[in-house]
C-alpha positions as CSV (number, residue, x, y, z in Angstrom):
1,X,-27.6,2.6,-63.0
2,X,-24.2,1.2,-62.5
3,X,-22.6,3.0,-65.2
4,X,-23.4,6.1,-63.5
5,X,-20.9,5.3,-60.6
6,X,-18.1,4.6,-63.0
7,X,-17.5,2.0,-65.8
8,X,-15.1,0.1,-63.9
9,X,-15.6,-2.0,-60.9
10,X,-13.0,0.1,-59.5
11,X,-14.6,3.5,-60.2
12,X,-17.7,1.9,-58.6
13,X,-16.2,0.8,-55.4
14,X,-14.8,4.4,-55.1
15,X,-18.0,6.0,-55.6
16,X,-19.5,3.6,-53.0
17,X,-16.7,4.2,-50.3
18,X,-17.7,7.9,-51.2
19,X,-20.7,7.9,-50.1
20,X,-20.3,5.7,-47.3
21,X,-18.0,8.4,-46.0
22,X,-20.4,11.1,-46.4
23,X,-23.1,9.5,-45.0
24,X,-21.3,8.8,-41.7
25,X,-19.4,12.2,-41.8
26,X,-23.0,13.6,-42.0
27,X,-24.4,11.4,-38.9
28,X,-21.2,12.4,-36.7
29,X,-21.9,15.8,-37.5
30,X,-25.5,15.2,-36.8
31,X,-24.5,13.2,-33.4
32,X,-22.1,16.3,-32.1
33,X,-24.5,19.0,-32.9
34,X,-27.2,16.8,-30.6
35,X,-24.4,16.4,-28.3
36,X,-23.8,20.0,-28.4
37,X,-27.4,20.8,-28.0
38,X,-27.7,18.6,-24.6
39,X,-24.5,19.5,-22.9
40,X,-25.9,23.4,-23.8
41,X,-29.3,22.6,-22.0
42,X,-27.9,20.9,-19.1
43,X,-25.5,23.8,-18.4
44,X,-28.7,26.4,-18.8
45,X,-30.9,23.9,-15.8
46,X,-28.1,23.9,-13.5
47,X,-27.9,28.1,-13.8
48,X,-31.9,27.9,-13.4
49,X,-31.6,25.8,-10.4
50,X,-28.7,28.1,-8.9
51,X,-30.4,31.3,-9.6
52,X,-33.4,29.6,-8.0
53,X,-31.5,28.9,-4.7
54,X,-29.6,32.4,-4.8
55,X,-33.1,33.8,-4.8
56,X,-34.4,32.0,-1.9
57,X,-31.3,32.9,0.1
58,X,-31.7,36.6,-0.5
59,X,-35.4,36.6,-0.1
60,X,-34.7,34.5,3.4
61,X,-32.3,37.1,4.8
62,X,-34.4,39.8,3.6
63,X,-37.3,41.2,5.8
64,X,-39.0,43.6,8.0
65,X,-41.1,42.4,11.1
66,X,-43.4,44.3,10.1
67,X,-44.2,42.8,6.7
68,X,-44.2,39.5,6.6
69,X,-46.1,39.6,3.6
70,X,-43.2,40.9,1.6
71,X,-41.0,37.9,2.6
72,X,-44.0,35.3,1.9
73,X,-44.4,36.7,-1.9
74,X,-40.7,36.9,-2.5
75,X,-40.5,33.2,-1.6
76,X,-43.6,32.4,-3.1
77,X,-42.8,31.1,-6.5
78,X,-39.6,29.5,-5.6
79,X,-40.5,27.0,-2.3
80,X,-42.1,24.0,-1.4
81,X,-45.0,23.9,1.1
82,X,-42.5,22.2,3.6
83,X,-40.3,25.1,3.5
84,X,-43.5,27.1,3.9
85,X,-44.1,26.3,7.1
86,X,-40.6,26.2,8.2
87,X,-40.9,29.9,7.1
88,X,-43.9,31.1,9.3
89,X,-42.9,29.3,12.1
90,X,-39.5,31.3,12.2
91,X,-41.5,34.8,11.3
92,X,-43.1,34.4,14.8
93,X,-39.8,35.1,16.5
94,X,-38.9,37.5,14.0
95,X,-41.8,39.3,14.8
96,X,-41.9,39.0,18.6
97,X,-37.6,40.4,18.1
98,X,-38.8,42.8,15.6
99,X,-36.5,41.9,13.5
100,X,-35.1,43.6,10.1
101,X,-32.5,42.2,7.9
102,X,-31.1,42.7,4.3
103,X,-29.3,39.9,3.3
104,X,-27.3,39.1,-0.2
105,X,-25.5,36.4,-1.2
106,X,-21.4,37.0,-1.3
107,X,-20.8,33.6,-3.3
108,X,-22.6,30.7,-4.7
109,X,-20.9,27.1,-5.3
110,X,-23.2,24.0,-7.3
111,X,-21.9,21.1,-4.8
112,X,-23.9,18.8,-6.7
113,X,-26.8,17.8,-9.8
114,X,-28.5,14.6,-10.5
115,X,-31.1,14.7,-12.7
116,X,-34.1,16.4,-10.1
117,X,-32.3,17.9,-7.8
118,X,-29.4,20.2,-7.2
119,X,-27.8,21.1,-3.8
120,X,-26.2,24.8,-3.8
121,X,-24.3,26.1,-0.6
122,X,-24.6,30.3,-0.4
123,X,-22.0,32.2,1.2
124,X,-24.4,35.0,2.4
125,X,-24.5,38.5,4.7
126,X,-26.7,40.4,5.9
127,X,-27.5,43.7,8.4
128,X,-29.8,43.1,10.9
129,X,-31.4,45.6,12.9
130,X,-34.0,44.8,16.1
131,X,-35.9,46.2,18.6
132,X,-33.1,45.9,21.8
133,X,-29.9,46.0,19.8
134,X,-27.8,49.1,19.8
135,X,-26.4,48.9,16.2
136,X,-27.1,47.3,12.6
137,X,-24.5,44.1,13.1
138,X,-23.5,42.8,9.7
139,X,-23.7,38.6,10.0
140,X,-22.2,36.1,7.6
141,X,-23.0,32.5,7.2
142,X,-23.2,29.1,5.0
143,X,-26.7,28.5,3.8
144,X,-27.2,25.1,1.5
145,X,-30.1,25.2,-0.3
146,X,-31.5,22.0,-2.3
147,X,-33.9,22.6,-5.2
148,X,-36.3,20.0,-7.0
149,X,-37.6,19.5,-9.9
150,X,-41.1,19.7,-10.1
151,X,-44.1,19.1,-12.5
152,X,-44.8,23.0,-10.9
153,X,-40.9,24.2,-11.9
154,X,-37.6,24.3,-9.8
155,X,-38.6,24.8,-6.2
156,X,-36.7,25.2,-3.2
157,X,-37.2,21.6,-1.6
158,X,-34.7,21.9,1.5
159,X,-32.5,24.4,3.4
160,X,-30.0,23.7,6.3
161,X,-28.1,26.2,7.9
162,X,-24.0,25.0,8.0
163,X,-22.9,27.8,9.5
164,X,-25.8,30.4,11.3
165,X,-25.4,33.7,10.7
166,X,-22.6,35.1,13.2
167,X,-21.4,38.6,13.6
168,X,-17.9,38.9,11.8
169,X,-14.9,38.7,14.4
């Protein structure tokens, strides 16, 4: 078997270092594309968890007194029973105001990931329209949202107003 790396103890230690080098060219290469592979699949969770808290943002902003039914489904997939109640307890004013708002959100920043959770602060606007105001106002604010992960998905695990919606200036 010797011969076949070389007749020489020379030629032998060169075919050796040969494939010594090929084998760890061919486990770095291995290693990166795992690397690779990872830094690819943690990029694709954080744009899950932000699309999950955009969602929640629009879907908060969005709704008519007179369907709360509408804003309950939108919600639905994407919060935690906490937020749940912290929902319907707000709808009763909502529907006492009769209040109707379309909201979007203007800009979304990641403010921070560990590996279940991710906190996401939403610039956001929205028209509101009510029973005893004269006009649609237009209101901005600073919504940070915090989304879990769960053994049911990413859901929307916290939300704090920083800034209420205000009427622009």
């Amino acid at each position: 078997m010797l011969t076949r790396l070389g007749n020489s103890t020379v030629e032998r230690a060169k075919s050796v270092t040969v494939a010594v080098l090929a084998t760890l060219l061919a486990t770095s290469l291995w290693q990166l594309s795992v690397g690779q592979a990872q830094a690819q699949q943690g990029k694709r969770d954080t744009s899950a968890m932000s699309a999950v808290a955009e969602r929640f943002a629009v879907a908060l902003m969005t709704y008519d007194y007179a369907h709360p039914e509408v804003l309950y489904s939108q919600i639905g997939a994407v919060r935690s029973s906490a937020i749940d109640r912290r929902i319907r307890a707000a709808f009763v004013d909502i529907a006492s105001a009769r209040v109707s708002s379309v909201g979007e959100v203007t800009e979304s920043y990641l403010t921070s990931v560990t590996a279940s959770e991710a906190r996401v602060l939403e610039r956001t606007a929205q028209v509101v329209s009510a029973q005893y105001m004269a006009a649609n106002i237009q209101l901005f604010g600073l919504l940070d949202v915090t989304v879990t992960r769960s053994t049911q998905g990413r859901l929307v695990s916290d939300y704090q107003w920083l800034l209420a919606p205000v009427a622009a200036p």
